[in-house]
DRENFI-906259 format. One record per residue (C-alpha): residue in one letter; x, y, z. Coordinates in steps of 0.25 Angstrom, whole numbers, padded with zeros to 4 digits, always signed. Layout:
BEGIN
aXYZ
...
REM end
This chain:
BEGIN
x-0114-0242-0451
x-0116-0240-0465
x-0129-0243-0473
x-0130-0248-0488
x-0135-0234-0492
x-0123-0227-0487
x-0115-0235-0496
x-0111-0230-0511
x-0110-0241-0522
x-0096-0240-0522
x-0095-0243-0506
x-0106-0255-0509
x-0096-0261-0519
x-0085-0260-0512
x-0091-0265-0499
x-0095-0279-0506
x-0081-0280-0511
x-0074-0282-0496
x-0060-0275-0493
x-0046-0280-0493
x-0047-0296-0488
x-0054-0297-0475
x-0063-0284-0473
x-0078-0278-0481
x-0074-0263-0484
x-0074-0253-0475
x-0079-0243-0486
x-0066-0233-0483
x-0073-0233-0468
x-0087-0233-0468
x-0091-0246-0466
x-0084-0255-0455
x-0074-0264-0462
x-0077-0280-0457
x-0065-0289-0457
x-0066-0304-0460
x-0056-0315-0457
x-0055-0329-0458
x-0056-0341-0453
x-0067-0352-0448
x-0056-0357-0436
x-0049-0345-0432
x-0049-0331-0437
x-0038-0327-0447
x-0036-0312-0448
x-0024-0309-0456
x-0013-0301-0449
x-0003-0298-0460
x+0000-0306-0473
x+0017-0311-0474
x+0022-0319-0485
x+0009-0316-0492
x+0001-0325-0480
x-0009-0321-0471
x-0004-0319-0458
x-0017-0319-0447
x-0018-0314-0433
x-0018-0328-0422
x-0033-0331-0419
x-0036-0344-0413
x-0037-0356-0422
x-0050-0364-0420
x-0052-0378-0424
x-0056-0379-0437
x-0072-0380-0442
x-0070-0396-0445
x-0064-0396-0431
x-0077-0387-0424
x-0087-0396-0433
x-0081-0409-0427
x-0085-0404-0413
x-0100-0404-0419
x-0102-0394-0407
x-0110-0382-0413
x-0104-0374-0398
x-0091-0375-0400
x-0095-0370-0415
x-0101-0359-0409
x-0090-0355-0398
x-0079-0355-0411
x-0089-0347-0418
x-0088-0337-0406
x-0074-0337-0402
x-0071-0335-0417
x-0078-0323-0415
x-0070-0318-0404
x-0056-0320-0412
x-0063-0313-0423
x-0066-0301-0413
x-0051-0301-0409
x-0047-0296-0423
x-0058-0288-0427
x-0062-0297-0437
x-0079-0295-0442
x-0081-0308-0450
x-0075-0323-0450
x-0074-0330-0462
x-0081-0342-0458
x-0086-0354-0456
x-0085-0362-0469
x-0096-0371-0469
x-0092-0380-0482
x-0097-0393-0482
x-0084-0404-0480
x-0087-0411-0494
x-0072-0415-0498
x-0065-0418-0488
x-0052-0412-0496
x-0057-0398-0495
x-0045-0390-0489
x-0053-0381-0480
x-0064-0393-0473
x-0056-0388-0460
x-0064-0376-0464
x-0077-0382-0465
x-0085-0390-0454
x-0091-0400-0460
x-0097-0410-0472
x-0111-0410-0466
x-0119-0397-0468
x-0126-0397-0455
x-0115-0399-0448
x-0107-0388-0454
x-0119-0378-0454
x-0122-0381-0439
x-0109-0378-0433
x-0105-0368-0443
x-0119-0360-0437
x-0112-0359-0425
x-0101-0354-0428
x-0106-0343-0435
x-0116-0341-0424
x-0105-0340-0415
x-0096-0330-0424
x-0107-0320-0427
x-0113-0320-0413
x-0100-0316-0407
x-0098-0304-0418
x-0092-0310-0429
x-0096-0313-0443
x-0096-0327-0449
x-0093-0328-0464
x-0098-0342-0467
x-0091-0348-0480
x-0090-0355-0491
x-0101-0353-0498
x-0105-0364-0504
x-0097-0376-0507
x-0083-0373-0506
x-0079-0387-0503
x-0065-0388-0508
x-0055-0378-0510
x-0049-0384-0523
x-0051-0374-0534
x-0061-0368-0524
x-0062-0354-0532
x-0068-0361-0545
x-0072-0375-0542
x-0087-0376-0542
x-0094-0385-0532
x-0105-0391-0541
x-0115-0394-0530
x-0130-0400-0532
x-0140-0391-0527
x-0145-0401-0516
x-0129-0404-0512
x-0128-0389-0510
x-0141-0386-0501
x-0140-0400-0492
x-0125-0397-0491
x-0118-0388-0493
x-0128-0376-0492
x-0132-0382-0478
x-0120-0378-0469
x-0122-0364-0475
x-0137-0365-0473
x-0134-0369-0458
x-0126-0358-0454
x-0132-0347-0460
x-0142-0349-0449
x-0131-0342-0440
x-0132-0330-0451
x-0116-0329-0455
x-0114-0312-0457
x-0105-0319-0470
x-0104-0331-0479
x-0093-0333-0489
x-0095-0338-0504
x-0083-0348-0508
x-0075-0348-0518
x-0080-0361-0527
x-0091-0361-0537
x-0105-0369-0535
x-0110-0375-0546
x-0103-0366-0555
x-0106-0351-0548
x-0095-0344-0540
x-0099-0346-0525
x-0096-0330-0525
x-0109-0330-0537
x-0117-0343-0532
x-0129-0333-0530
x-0138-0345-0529
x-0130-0350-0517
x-0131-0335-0510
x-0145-0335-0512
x-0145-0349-0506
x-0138-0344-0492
x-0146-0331-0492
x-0161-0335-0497
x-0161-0348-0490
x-0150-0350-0481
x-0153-0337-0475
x-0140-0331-0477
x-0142-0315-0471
x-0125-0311-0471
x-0116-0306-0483
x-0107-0314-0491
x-0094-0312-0495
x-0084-0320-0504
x-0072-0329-0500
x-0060-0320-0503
x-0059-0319-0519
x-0071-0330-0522
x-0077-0317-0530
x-0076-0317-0544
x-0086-0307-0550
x-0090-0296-0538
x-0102-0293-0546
x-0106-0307-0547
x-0105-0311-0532
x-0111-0299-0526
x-0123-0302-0536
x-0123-0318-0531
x-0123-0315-0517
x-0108-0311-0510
x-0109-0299-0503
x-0094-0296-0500
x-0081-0299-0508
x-0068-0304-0500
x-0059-0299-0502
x-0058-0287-0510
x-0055-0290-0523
x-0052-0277-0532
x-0055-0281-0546
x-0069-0287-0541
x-0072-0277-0534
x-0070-0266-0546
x-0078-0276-0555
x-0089-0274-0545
x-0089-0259-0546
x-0089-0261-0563
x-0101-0271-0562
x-0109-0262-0553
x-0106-0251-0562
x-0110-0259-0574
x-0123-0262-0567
x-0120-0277-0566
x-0123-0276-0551
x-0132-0267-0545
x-0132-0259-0531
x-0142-0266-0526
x-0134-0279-0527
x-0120-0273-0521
x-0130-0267-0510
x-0133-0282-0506
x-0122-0286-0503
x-0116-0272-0496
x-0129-0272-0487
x-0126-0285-0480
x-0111-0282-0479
x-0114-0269-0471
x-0123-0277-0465
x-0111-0286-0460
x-0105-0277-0457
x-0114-0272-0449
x-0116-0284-0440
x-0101-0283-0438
x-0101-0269-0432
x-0109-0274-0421
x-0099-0282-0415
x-0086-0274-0418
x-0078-0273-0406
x-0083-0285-0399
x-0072-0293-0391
x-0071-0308-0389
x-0080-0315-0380
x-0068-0327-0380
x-0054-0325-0375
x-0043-0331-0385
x-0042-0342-0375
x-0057-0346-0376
x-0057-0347-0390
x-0045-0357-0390
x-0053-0363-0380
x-0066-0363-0390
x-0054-0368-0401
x-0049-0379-0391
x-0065-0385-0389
x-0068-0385-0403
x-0054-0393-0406
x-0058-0403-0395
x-0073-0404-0400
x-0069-0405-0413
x-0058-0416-0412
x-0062-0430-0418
x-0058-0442-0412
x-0059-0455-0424
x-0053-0465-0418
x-0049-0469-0404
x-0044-0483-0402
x-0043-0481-0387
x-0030-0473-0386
x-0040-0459-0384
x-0040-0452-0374
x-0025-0455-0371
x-0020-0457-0357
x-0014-0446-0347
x+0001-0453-0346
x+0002-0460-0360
x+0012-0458-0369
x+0010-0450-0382
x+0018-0445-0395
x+0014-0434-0402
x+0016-0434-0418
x+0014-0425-0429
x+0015-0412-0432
x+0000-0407-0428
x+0003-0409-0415
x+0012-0398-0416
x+0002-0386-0411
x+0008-0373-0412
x+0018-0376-0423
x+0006-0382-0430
x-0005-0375-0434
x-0015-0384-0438
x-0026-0380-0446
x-0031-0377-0461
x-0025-0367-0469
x-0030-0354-0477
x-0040-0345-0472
x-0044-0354-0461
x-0030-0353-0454
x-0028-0347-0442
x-0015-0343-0435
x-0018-0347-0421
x-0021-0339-0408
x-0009-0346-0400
x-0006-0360-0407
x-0009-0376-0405
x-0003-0382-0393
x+0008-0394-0397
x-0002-0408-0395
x+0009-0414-0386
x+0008-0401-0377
x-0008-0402-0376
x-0006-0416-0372
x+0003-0414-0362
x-0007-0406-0354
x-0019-0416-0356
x-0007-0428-0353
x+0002-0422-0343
x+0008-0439-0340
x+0008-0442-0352
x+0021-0441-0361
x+0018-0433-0375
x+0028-0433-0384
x+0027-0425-0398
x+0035-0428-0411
x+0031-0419-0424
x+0034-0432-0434
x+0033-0427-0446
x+0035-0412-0452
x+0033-0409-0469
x+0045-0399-0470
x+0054-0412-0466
x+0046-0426-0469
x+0060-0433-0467
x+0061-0430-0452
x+0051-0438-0450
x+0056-0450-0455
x+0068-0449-0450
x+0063-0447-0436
x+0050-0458-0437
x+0055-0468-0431
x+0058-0460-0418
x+0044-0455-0418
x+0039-0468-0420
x+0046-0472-0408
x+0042-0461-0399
x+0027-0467-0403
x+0028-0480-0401
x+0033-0477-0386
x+0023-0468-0383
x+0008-0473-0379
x-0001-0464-0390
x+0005-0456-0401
x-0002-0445-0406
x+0000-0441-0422
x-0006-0429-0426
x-0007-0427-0440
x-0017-0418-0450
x-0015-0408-0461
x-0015-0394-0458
x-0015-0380-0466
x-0006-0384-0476
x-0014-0396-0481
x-0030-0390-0476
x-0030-0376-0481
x-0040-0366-0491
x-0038-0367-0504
x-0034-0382-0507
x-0040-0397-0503
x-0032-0406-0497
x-0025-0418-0506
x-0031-0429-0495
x-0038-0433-0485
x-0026-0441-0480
x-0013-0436-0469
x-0001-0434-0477
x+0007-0446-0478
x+0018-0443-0467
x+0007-0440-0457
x+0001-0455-0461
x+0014-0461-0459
x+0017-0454-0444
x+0001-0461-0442
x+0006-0475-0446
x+0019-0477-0441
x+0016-0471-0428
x+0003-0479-0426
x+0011-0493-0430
x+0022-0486-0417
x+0010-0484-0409
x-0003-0490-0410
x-0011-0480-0400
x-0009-0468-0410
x-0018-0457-0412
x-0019-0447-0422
x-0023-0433-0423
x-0027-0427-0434
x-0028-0413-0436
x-0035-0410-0449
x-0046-0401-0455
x-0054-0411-0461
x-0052-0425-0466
x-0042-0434-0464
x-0040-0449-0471
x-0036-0457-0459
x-0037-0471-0467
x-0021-0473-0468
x-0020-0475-0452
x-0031-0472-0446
x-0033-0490-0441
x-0017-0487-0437
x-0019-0476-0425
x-0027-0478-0413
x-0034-0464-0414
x-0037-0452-0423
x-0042-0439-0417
x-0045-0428-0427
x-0041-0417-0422
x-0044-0406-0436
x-0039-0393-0435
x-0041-0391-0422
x-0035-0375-0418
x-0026-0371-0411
x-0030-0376-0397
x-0031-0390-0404
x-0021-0398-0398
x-0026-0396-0384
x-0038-0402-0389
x-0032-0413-0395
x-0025-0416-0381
x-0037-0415-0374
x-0043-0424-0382
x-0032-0435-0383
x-0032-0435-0369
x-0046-0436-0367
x-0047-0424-0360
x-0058-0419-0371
x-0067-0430-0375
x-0066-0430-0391
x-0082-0426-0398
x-0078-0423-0411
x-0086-0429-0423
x-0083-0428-0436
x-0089-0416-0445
x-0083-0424-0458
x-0082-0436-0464
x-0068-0443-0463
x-0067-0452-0475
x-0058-0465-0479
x-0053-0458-0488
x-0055-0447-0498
x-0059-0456-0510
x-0072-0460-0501
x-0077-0446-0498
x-0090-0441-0509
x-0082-0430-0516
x-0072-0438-0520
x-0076-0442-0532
x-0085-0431-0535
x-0079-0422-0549
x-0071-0411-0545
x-0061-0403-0556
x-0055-0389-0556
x-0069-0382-0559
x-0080-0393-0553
x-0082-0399-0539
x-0096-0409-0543
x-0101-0411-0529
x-0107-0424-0533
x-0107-0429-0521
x-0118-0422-0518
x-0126-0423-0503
x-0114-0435-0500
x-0106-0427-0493
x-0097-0432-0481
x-0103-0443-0472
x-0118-0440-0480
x-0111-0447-0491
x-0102-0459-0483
x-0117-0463-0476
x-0124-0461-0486
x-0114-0470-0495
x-0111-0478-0483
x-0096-0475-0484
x-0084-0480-0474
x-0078-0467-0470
x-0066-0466-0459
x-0074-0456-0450
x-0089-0453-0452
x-0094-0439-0451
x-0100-0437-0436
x-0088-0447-0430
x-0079-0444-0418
x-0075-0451-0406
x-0076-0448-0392
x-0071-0453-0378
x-0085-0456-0375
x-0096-0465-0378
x-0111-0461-0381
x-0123-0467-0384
x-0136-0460-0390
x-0149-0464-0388
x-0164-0459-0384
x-0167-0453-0399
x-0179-0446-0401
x-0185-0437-0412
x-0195-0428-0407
x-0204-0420-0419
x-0204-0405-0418
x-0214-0404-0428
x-0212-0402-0443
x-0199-0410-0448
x-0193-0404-0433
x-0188-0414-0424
x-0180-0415-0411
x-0171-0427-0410
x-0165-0432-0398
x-0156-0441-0393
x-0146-0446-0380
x-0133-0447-0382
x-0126-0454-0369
x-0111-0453-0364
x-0110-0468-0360
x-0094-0467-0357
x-0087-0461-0345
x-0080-0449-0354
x-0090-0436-0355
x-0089-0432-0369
x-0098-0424-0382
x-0105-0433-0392
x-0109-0427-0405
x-0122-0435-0411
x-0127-0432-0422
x-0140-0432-0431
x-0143-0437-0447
x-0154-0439-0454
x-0157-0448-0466
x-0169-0446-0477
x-0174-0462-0476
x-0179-0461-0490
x-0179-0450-0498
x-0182-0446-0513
x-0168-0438-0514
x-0154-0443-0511
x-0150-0440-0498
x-0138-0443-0487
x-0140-0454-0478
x-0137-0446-0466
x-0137-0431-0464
x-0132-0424-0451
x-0143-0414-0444
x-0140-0413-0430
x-0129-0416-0419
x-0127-0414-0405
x-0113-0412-0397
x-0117-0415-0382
x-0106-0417-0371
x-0109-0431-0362
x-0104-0433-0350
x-0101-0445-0346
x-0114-0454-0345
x-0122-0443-0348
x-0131-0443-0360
x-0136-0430-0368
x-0148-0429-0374
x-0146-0422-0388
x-0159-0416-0395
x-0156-0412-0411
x-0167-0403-0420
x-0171-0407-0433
x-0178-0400-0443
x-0181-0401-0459
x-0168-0399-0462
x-0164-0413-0456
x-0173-0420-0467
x-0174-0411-0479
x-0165-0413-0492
x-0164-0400-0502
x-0174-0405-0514
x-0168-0398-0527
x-0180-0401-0533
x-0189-0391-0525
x-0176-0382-0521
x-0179-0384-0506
x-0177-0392-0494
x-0187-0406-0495
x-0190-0416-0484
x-0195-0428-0487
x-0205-0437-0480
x-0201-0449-0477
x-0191-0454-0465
x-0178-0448-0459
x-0169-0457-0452
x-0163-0448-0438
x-0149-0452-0434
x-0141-0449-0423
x-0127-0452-0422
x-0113-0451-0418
x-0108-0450-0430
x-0116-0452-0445
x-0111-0467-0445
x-0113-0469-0429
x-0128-0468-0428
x-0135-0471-0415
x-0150-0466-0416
x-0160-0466-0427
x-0176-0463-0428
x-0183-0460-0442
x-0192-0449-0443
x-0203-0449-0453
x-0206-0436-0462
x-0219-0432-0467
x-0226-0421-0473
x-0215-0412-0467
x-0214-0417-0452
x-0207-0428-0446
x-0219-0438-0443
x-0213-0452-0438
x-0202-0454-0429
x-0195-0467-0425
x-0184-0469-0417
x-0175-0481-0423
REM end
């Protein structure tokens, strides 16, 4: 392997400017040349391009990152780290561009499917497991969008104009949490913060690096360089993808002395030093079969699957009838996902719903009607009354509706939050034909529920869920998987009740004026009606929590723990989950704050006893003032919950001089 010193100047500069769209130059074969591919749910490594679109090689299709952070199970985060590994391995591929850790703060962002959630810890957490699952099986990670992409409208100029204590407590922290798995790569966004090009936001690279502890190279989103000269000098390491004209402008301000060679060095040291770490794991084959990792896909769909509402028609019953509706159900016709770089041409396609329920109901009747197309509207309306019909005979109907690529994709924000107006319709009129319906949604991110959801008997959100997601969504409707899924986001009323929405936004500004109140820190702090809170799901058992103690570890360490008991006669996974609350402080702060959850499975009767570490981080604020992380004295109030609105245990611990000095349990 090549060292710096046996580089020339002209090698380093064309070493930092990448080579063709996916792959660091090969110096004309004396450097190994690493390939990079998209995507966070499925690797996307284009085979041939026809009608000037990307055609990519079949891979399988994982959920998405909203659907893994609804399971709240950092294993299964892990296993789709690894088995995303194995599919990389199968094509050769050096570097996955992902995860994108972007904090949910408008629920409109086109690419939230991509992201997993609107709280930081949460994000941080399972996104550290993802990556640790990636790079320990021989791939790297390429964590992204540095910093505060959030929407994709006018995403290449808008500036995100973030206060400095919004941007540490929120939207820095996901970041800060998974660079403890040590990404090989982060990638810079597109957008400006607070004025600066995210590709020249050297204050924000020093951030990742100096404190963060940031040790990998950076590379840019493809074409989010404007001046080479200027982002190598702030902090990215390699540009993607080539770009002719920047990189020729390079050469003429290293020739002009307006960049030196000990700042291209820089940045050419840690990208041999990637490539370095990549030579040591060429070769290696998969660990999983293709069949595993559908497996791995399959689990993380059926974790990750939320049930809101069950008025008592879930699980359904082996020998009832059941009609089909909706053009999701479809499976292999279908594919159901978010669009741009994130789509992934799947492995061997989605299995129809009716089919999967068959299996799982092998009495029962299923019958399966698309309702509604877009290329002919008409039909429907002409054939409604028979649909209608075949529902009101049957003895559940089951409507799946939801978005899909062509309304959740890269590069634009969604219009609504709201089903389009013919999918509504199908809920209402079959619901008034059949009380016990139950809808599916299958979504990337929020959906506004509020024009139906008192009409149906149940609503299971499904997301996007792969290509092994209707098998799950049988085996949940059938009550062969018991649903565990909580929610890793806010579901508002509507969009007019969610914190940015009336925050300033034109063609150049995003004023994040919103500040700390993002998703459910805003709705308790405000003490705000929304649909579904953050942390809610329903299950097919019942649990009760209990025994809550906090154990000091000394300092501002403690060890909190808790029972939580299956008191029904379904085994079943409980996620519970832990908030803190400042009692009285000198600065604003939220009035609830995620910092620990636990998945444990129950058995029926059974009770697990969960232990949860905190540390400073669970009490501190970031004080602008002293330009550092500040814990006051004074008391914290310890919750543990079901969800941030269904809390069951509370103590207050008492903080003073830097330890915790008083406990009571409430």
């Amino acid at each position: 392997m090549l060292k710096l010193k046996d580089l020339t100047i002209e090698e380093k500069l064309r070493l930092v400017c990448g080579k063709g769209t996916w792959n660091t130059d090969d110096l004309n074969g004396k450097l190994p040349s690493l390939l990079m591919c998209d995507g966070p749910v499925g690797v996307r490594k284009v085979e041939r391009v026809e009608n000037n679109m990307q055609v990519s090689y079949p891979s399988v299709s994982y959920p998405a990152l909203q659907c893994l952070t609804n399971t709240w199970n950092r294993k299964l985060a892990r296993e789709m780290g690894e088995s995303l590994a194995d599919d990389c391995k199968e094509k050769d591929v050096d570097i996955l561009l992902a995860p994108g850790v972007n904090i949910k703060r408008n629920p409109l962002n086109g690419r939230n499917f991509e992201y997993f959630s609107e709280d930081p810890y949460l994000a941080g957490t399972m996104a550290y497991e993802y990556v640790d699952g990636l790079q320990k099986n021989g791939v790297s990670a390429c964590v992204k969008h540095y910093c505060c992409n959030n929407e994709e409208f006018n995403r290449h100029e808008q500036s995100s104009e973030v206060d400095e204590r919004t941007l540490r407590e929120i939207y820095l922290k996901s970041f800060e949490w998974v660079f403890k798995a040590h990404p090989e790569w982060m990638m810079c966004a597109y957008n400006r913060i607070n004025g600066v090009r995210a590709s020249e936001n050297k204050k924000l690279f020093d951030i990742a690096r100096n404190e963060f502890g940031f040790d990998g190279a950076v590379m840019s989103d493809w074409s989010a360089v404007y001046d080479r000269t200027a982002a190598l000098k702030a902090g990215v390491d390699l540009e993607m993808p080539f770009s002719e004209k920047n990189y020729k402008q390079l050469v003429a301000d290293y020739h002009a002395g307006k960049i030196t060679e000990k700042e291209i060095d820089v940045a050419a040291e840690r990208i041999l030093k990637a490539i370095e770490k990549r030579m040591k794991h060429r070769g290696e084959k998969p660990k999983k079969s293709a069949d595993q990792r559908l497996d791995v896909a399959q689990k993380i769909a059926e974790e990750g699957l939320v049930l809101l509402k069950n008025d008592g028609v879930l699980p359904l019953q082996n020998g009832q009838s059941v009609c089909v509706l909706g053009r999701f159900a479809l499976g292999e016709k279908e594919y159901v996902g978010g669009g741009g770089s994130a789509q992934v041409m799947p492995l061997v396609g989605n299995e129809p719903l009716a089919d999967a329920l068959r299996k799982v109901l092998p009495d029962s009747e299923i019958d399966y009607d698309v309702a509604f197309n877009y290329e002919n509207i008409d039909s429907y309306w002409q054939k409604s009354h028979k649909i209608l019909d075949k529902c009101a005979m049957s003895d559940v109907s089951v409507i799946c509706v939801g978005t899909g690529m062509y309304v959740e994709y890269e590069g634009k924000d969604r219009k609504t939050l709201k089903l389009d107006p013919i999918q509504e319709e199908l809920i209402l009129q079959t619901a008034a034909q059949n009380p016990d319906t139950i809808v599916v949604i299958y979504a990337g991110a929020v959906i506004d529920v509020s024009a139906w959801e008192d009409c149906v008997a149940a609503i299971v959100f499904a997301g996007f869920n792969g290509e092994r997601g209707n098998a799950a969504v049988a085996n949940v409707l059938s009550g062969k998987v018991n649903p565990s899924g909580k929610l890793s986001e806010t579901f508002p009323i509507c969009m007019e009740d969610t914190p940015c929405y009336n925050t300033y936004k034109d063609v150049s500004v995003a004023r994040y004026s919103d500040g700390l109140d993002v998703g459910y820190r805003y709705y308790e702090t405000a003490d705000a009606d929304v649909m579904y809170e953050f942390g809610f799901g329903l299950s097919y058992s019942e649990f009760e929590y209990g025994d809550l103690e906090v154990i000091k570890k000394g300092g501002l360490s403690a060890e909190i723990v808790y029972t939580v008991k299956n008191v029904s006669d379904t085994d079943g996974s409980e996620i519970s989950q832990l908030y803190v609350r400042d009692a009285v402080s000198f600065v604003y702060r939220p009035d609830l704050e995620l910092k620990g959850y636990s998945k444990n499975y129950i058995k029926a009767g059974d009770c697990a006893k969960v232990k949860i570490e905190l540390d400073e981080t669970a009490f501190s604020y970031y004080s602008v003032a002293k330009d550092a992380w500040v814990v006051e004295d004074g008391a914290f109030d310890i919750y543990v919950g079901a969800s941030v609105k269904d809390i069951r245990l509370q103590a207050v611990v008492t903080v003073k001089d830097g330890q915790i000095d008083k406990i009571k349990i409430m």
